[in-house]
C-alpha positions in Angstrom: 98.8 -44.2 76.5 97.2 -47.5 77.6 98.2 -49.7 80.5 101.1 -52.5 79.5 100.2 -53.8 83.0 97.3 -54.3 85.2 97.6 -55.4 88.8 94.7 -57.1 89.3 94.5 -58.0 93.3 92.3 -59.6 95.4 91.7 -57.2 97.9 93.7 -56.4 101.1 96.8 -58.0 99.5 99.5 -55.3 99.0 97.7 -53.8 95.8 98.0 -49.9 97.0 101.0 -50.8 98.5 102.5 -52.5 95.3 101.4 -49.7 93.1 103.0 -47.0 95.8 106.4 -48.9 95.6 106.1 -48.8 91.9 105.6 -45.4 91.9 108.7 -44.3 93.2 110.2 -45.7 90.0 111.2 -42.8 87.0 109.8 -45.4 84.7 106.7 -46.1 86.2 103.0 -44.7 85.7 99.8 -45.4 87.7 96.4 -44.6 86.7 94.4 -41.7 88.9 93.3 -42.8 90.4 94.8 -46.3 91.1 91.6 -48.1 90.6 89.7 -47.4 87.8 87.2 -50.1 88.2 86.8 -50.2 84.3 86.9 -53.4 83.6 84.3 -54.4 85.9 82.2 -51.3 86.4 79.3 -52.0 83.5 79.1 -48.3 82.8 82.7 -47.0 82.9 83.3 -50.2 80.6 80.5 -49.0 78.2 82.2 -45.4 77.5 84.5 -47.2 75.5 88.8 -47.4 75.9 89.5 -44.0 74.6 87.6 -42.7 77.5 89.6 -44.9 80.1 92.8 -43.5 78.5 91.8 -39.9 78.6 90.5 -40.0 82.0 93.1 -42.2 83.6 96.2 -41.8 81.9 96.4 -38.5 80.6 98.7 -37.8 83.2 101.3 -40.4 81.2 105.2 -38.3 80.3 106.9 -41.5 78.2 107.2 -43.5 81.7 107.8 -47.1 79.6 105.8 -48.9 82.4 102.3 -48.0 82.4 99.4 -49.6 84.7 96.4 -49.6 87.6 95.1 -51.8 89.8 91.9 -53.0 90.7 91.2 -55.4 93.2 87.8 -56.6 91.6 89.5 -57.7 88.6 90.8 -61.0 90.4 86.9 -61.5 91.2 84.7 -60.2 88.2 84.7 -63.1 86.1 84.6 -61.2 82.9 87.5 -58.5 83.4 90.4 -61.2 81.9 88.8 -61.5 78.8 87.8 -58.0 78.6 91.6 -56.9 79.6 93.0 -59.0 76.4 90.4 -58.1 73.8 91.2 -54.2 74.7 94.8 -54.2 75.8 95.6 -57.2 74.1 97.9 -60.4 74.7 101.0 -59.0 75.8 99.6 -57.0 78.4 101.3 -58.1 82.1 98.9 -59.1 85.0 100.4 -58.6 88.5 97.6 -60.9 90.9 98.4 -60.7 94.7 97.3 -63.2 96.9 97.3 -63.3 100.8 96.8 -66.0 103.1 92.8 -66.3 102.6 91.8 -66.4 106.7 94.1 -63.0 107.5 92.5 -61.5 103.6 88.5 -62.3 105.0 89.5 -60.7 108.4 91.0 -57.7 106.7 88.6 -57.1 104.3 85.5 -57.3 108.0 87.7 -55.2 109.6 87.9 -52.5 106.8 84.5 -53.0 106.0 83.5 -52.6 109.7 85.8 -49.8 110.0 83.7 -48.2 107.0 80.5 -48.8 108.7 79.3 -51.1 105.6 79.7 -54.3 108.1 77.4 -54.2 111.4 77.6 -58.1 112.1 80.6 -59.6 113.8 83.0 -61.5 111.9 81.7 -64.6 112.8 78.0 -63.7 112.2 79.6 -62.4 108.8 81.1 -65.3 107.5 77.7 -67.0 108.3 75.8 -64.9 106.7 77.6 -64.6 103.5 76.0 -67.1 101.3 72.7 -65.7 101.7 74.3 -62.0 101.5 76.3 -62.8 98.0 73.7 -64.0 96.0 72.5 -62.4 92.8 75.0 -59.3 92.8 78.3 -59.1 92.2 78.6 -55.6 94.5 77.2 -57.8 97.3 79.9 -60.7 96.2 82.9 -58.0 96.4 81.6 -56.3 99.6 80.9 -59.1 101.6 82.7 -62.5 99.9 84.5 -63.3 102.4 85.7 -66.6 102.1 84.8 -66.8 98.5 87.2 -63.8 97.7 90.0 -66.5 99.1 89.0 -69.2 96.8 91.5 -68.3 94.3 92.3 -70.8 92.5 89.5 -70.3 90.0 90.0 -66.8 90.0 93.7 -67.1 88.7 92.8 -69.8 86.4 90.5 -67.1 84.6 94.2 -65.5 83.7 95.9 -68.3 82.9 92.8 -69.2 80.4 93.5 -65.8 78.6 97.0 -64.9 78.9 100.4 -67.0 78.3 102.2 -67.7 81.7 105.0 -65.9 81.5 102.4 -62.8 81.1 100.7 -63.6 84.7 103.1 -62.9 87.8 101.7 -64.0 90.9 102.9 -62.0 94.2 102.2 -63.7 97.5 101.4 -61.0 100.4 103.3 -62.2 103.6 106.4 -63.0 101.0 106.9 -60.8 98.5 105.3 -57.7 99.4 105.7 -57.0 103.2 108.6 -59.1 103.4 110.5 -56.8 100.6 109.4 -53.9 102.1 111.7 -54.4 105.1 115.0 -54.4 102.3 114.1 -51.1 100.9 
């Protein structure tokens, strides 16, 4: 079984946490692991779909909900178009966004905590034009403030997929402030 929805990111916004919530569901499937980077990750993507569905969904028992999530999705500029042509139009695409200043001082602090940051945030945020050019692994670990430009990334979607396909989730709102009803 393939994924009937994709939640896409950006990063430090709720994604594990969204997908956790969903699991609880009877009805619900998630990829293992969650992120599957296929859609973005040239080699995975080269093996072809029936290798993403037999290593990432095999797991499927009729749950009518299927899905992953992948944070790099909302940044690698290809993934919408590549979603649609293999999973096709109706496919749903969950984005969650965050407040961009608290999303860039996550993602230092994780990636500081992960010993792949040595500069200070400020340093960081100087630093990154010169430290995201040319790759987009140097884009994803260290984009800062471009990972919080989002407009352009959710306009990527809303190029390829009808509207009421694309559910947008806003961090601060309707991710940790749900959490508190459950």
């Amino acid at each position: 079984m393939l994924p009937n929805f994709i939640c896409v990111g950006t990063q430090k916004a709720g994604t594990t946490t969204l997908c956790r919530l969903l699991e609880h569901h009877p009805d619900v499937f998630i990829s293992q692991p969650r992120e599957t980077r296929f859609f973005f990750d040239e080699e995975r993507f080269s093996r072809g779909l029936v290798n993403y569905e037999i290593n990432y969904f095999n797991g499927w028992n009729g749950e009518k909900a299927v899905g992953e999530k992948t944070p790099e999705y909302l940044l690698f500029p290809e993934a919408p178009k590549r979603i649609r042509t293999l999973l096709g139009p109706e496919v749903r695409i969950l984005i969650t966004l965050r407040s961009p200043a608290k999303r860039a001082f996550s993602q230092h602090r994780h990636n500081f905590s992960n010993r792949t940051e040595t500069l200070n945030f400020h340093d960081a945020l100087q630093a990154e034009p010169h430290r995201t050019q040319g790759s987009f692994s140097n884009q994803s670990l260290y984009g800062y403030l471009s990972r919080g430009r989002y407009a352009d990334q959710v306009q990527r979607y809303l190029d390829v997929f009808d509207a009421d396909k694309v559910l947008i989730l806003i961090f601060e709102e309707d991710i940790v402030g749900k959490q508190s009803e459950l």
